[in-house]
C-alpha positions in Angstrom: -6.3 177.0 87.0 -3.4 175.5 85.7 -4.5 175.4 82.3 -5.9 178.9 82.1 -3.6 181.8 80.8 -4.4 185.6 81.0 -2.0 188.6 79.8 -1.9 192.3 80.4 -0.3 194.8 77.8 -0.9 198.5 78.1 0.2 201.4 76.2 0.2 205.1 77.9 0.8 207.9 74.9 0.9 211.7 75.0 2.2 214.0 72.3 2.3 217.9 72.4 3.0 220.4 69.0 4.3 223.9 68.6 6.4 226.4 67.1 9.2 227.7 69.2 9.1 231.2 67.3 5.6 231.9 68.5 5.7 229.4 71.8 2.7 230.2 74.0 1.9 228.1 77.0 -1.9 228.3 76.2 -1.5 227.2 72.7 1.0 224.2 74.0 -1.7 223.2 76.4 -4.6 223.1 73.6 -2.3 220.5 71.2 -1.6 218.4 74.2 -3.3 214.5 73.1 -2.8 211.4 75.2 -4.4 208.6 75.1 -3.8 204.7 76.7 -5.1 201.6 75.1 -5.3 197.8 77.1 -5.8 194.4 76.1 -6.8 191.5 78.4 -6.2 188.0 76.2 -7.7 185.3 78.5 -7.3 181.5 76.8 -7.7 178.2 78.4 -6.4 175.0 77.5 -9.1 172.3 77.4 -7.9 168.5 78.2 -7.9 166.9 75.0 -11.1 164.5 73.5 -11.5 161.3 72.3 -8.3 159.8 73.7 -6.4 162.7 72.6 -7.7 162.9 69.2 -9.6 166.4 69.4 -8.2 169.4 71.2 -10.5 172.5 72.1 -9.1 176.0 72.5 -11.5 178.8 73.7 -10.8 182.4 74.3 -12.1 186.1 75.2 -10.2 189.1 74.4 -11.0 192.4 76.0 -9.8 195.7 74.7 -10.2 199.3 75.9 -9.0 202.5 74.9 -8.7 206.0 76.7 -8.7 209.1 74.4 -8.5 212.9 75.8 -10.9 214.2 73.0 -13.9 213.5 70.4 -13.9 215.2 67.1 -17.1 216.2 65.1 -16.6 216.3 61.3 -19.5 218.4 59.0 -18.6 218.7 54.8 -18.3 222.3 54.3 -20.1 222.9 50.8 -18.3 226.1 50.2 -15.1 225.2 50.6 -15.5 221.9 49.3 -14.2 219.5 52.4 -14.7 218.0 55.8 -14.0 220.7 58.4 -13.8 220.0 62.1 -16.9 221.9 63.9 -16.4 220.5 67.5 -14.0 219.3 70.0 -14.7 218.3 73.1 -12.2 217.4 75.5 -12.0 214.6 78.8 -11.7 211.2 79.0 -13.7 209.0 76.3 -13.7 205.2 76.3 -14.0 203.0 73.8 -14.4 199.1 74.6 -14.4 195.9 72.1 -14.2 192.1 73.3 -14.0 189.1 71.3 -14.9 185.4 71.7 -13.5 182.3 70.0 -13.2 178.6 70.1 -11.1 176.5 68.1 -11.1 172.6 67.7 -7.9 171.0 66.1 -6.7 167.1 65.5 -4.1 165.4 63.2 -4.5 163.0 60.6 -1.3 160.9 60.0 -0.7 158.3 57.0 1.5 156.6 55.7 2.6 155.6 51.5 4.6 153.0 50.9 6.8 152.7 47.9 7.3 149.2 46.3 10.4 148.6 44.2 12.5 151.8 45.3 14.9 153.9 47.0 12.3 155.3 49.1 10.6 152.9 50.9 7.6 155.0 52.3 6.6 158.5 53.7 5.0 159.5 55.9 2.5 162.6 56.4 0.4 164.2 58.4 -2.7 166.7 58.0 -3.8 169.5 60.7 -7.3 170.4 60.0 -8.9 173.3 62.5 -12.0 174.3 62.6 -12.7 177.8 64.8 -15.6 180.0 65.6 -15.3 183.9 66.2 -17.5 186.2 67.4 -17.3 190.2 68.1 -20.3 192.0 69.2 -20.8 195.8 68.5 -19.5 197.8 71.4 -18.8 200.9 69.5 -21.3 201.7 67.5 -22.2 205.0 69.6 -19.1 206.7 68.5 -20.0 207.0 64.6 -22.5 209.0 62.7 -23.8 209.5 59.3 -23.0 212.7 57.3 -21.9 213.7 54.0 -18.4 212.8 53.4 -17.8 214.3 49.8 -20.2 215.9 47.1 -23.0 214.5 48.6 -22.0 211.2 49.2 -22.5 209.7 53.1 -20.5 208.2 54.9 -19.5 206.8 58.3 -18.0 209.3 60.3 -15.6 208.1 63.6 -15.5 210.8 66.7 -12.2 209.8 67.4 -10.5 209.9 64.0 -7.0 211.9 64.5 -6.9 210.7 68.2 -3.7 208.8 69.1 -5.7 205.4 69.8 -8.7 205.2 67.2 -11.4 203.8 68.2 -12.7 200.4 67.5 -14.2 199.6 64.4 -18.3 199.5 63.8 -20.1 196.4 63.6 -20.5 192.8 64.7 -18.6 190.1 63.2 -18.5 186.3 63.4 
């Protein structure tokens, strides 16, 4: 337990828009957006191998967002863009976690100089080798459509939120 470290940040947003010639409570209430994003980094810090030779890192990272709304997009052919045909308002979450493992060591050696000022110096080489893997948690929140002149695209239902979303896909 020693050896293991795990962190907390959090992040709590809301933002509100209007005009203070035409103010309107109701119209105040419909630009409200808020939104709160977490991240839990949790590492641990292996004893080293081999006599000290190879040290091992692994890690998980989870990340969540809160969003108040989702946004639909649909390219309008008349007028040429994307327009906005649905909001829907509540609480939306979005989720991503991520895994890793890293192995490092540390080369040293020594060149020696014959016949001068310098007589040697001495260096050293950090080579690290590290895995990383993210799997899809988010892939529910985009869809397909036309994006411009017939051309598709990936489409994000919380695109304009305070906290996007998480991007689409796996990685590693």
């Amino acid at each position: 337990y020693e050896k293991l470290g795990i962190g907390y940040n959090g992040t709590f947003r809301n933002q509100v828009s209007f005009y203070d010639t035409a103010f309107n409570f109701r119209q105040l209430l419909d630009t409200l957006q808020w939104g709160a994003q977490h991240s839990i980094p949790i590492t641990v810090s292996l004893p080293a191998l081999f006599g000290g030779a190879l040290v091992g890192a692994p890690s998980v990272s989870y990340s969540q967002v809160w969003l108040a709304q989702k946004i639909r997009m649909k390219w309008n052919s008349a007028t040429q863009k994307l327009d906005t045909i649905g909001i829907r308002k509540g609480l939306f979450v979005d989720n991503s976690m991520q895994f890793s493992v890293g192995l490092s060591t540390a080369v040293f050696g020594t060149y020696q100089f014959k016949n001068s000022k310098i007589i040697a110096i001495r260096h050293v080489i950090r080579p690290t080798l590290s895995l990383n893997y993210k799997p899809d948690l988010s892939k529910k929140y985009y869809y397909t459509d036309t994006i411009y002149k017939g051309y598709t695209g990936r489409l994000h239902e919380f695109s304009g939120s305070l906290f996007g979303g998480y991007a689409e896909g796996r990685t590693g």
